[in-house]
Steps between C-alpha positions, in 0.01 A plus 500: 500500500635830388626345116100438454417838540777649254340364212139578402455135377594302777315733695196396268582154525504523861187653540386226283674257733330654831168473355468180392642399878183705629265330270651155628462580852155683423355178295680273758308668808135514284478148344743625203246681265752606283592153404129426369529730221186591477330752305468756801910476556522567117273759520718648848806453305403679162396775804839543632661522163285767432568683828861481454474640159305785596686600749803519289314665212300732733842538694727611257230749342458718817913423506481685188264775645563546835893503458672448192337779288452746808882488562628488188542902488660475828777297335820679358535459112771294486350206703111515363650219176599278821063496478448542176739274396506202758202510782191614300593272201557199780151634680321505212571157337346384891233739449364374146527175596354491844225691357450219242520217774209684725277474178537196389513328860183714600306375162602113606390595844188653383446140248626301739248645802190543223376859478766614206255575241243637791798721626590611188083584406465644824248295652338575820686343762843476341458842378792672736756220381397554130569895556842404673516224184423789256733753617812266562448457125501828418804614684693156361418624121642821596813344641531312138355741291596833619734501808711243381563612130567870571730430820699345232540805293558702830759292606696492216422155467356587147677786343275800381511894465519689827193601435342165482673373797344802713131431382561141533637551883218710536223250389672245717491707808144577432401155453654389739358743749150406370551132599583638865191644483328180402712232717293685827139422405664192293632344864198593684273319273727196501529481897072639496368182335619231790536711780190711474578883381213549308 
């Protein structure tokens, strides 16, 4: 038992493992309604995807916040490339791409459920999802667009001037902080619309 728990993947794998024996035992127990595949398990399943990728995406931002760039004056000079060089490069390729997989699974939710283009007009009724939709958005441009590009040049990962690589760490941290901001009333507004918060 201990070898699956030394590597990351077979830890996946298991988890993989242990949740299709639940959904077995759940569908065998209820008339198997996961066998049907019907358009509300699609729908359930495109709703776990997205889950999972938020909470990595959401995860490894307020990783970034809450821990890595508080403590990384706290760290003596000679370790800090151990970061720079190996954990933020690692936590950001998750980051990008988690942030991609919680859009593009929340639009196919969003199709697949019909109220995308209400959500994203910010019609009455699915007008606290569409704010969630809207912001999510937002904050995944700025892991692209902004975050994404000038971690590179503060990580070395793109050589420039020192004085480049400063206002590029800076805009980073900035941006970064701003999507903080935003994830809050972003995850309220996704939990509001089926369970009531506004």
């Amino acid at each position: 038992m201990g070898a699956v728990f030394l590597s990351l993947g077979r830890t996946v794998i298991a988890g993989l493992v242990l949740l299709v024996i639940i959904i077995v035992l759940v569908g065998a127990t209820t008339g198997s309604w996961w066998i049907r595949g019907d358009h509300a398990w699609g729908a359930f399943f495109m709703r776990w995807l997205h889950i999972l990728s938020g909470v990595m995406w959401i995860g490894l931002l307020w990783y970034f916040n809450f821990v890595q760039t508080p403590s990384m004056p706290k760290i003596p000079d000679e370790q800090k490339p151990a970061i720079s060089k190996v954990i933020a490069p690692e936590a950001l390729f998750w980051f990008r791409w988690a942030a991609l997989s919680t859009v593009v699974t929340g639009l196919l939710l969003a199709m697949m459920s019909f109220y995308l283009v209400p959500a994203l007009t910010l019609s009455p009724g699915v007008r606290p999802i569409g704010i969630g939709m809207w912001l999510g958005l937002l904050m995944a441009f700025n892991v692209w667009f902004i975050i994404w590009p000038n971690q590179k040049k503060a990580l070395g990962i793109v050589v420039v001037e020192a004085a480049e690589k400063a206002k590029a760490a800076r805009m980073a941290t900035l941006t970064s902080r701003f999507n903080t901001m935003a994830s809050i009333p972003m995850l309220f507004c996704m939990a509001a619309q089926s369970h009531g918060g506004f």
